[in-house]
C-alpha positions as CSV (number, residue, x, y, z in Angstrom):
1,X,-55.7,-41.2,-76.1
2,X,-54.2,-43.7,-73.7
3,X,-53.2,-46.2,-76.7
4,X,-51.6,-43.3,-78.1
5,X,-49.5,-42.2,-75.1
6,X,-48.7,-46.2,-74.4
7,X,-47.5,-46.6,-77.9
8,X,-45.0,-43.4,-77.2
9,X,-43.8,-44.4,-74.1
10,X,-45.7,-42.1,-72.0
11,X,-47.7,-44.7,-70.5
12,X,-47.1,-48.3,-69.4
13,X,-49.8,-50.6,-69.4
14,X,-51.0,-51.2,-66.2
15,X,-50.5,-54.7,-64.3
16,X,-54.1,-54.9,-63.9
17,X,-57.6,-53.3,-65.6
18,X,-57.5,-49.8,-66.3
19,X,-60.9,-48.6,-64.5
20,X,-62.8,-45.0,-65.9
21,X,-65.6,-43.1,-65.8
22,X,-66.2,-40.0,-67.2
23,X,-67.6,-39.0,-71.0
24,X,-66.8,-36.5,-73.1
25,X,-68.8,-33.6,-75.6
26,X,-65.5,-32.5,-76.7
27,X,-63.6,-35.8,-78.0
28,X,-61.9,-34.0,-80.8
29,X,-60.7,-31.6,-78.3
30,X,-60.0,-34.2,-75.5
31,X,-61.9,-32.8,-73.1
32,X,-63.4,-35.2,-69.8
33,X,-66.2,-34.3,-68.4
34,X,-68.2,-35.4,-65.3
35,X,-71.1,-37.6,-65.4
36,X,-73.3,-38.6,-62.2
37,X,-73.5,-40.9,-59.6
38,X,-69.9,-39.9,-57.8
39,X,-71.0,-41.7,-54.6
40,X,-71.7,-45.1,-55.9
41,X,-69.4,-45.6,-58.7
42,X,-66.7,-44.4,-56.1
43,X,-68.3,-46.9,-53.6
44,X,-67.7,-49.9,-56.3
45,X,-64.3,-49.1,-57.9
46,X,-63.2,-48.8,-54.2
47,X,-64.3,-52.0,-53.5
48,X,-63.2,-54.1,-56.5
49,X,-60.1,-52.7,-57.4
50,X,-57.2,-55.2,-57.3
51,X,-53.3,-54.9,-57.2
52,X,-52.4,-53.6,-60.4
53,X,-55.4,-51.7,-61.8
54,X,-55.2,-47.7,-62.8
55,X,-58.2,-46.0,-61.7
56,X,-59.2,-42.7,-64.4
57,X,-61.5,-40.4,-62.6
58,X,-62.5,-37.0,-63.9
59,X,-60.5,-34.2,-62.3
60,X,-63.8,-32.1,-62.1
61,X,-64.8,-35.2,-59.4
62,X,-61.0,-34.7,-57.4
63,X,-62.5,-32.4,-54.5
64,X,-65.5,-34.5,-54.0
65,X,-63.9,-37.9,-54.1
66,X,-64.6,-40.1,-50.6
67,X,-62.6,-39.3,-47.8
68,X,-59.4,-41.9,-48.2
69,X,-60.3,-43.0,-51.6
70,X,-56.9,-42.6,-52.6
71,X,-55.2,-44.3,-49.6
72,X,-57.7,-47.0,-49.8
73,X,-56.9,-47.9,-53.4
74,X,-52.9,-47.3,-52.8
75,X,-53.5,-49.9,-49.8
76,X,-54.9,-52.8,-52.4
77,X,-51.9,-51.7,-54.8
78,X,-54.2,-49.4,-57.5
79,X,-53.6,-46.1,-58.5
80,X,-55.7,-43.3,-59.1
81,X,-55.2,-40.1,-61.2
82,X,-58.3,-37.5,-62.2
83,X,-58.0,-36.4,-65.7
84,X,-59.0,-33.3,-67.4
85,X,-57.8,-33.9,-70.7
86,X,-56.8,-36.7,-72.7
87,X,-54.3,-36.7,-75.6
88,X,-55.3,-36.6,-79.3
89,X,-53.6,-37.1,-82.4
């Protein structure tokens, strides 16, 4: 869990918004899963994201993402990171 891993050091909170998608049928086990609409949601978190905000994709999504997705969102001063698990305590 992100507050987890910010509470240990692991993670700093972000200058901006922390932007996800993704659900989960596994919580207890951490587990991310997919959920649709890859093309759109892509679309709008490339074109809102701001200086500062940490975009959290699923990592099931990381081949298919939009060509230059991750340059685009580097070049506003975001970063983005695909996820397959999430830590649980």
């Amino acid at each position: 869990m992100l507050a987890d891993r910010l509470a240990r050091g692991r993670e700093f909170v972000p200058r901006g918004r922390i932007i996800a998608s993704g659900c989960s049928r596994a919580w207890h086990a951490g587990a991310i899963d997919p959920v649709e609409g890859l093309g759109p949601k892509c679309a709008l978190i490339a074109r809102e994201a701001a200086a500062g905000d940490r975009v959290l994709l699923p990592r099931a999504w990381e081949r298919d993402l939009p060509a230059g997705l991750r340059e685009a969102l580097a070049a506003k001063g975001a970063s983005l990171a695909c996820i397959e698990r999430i830590g649980i305590i």
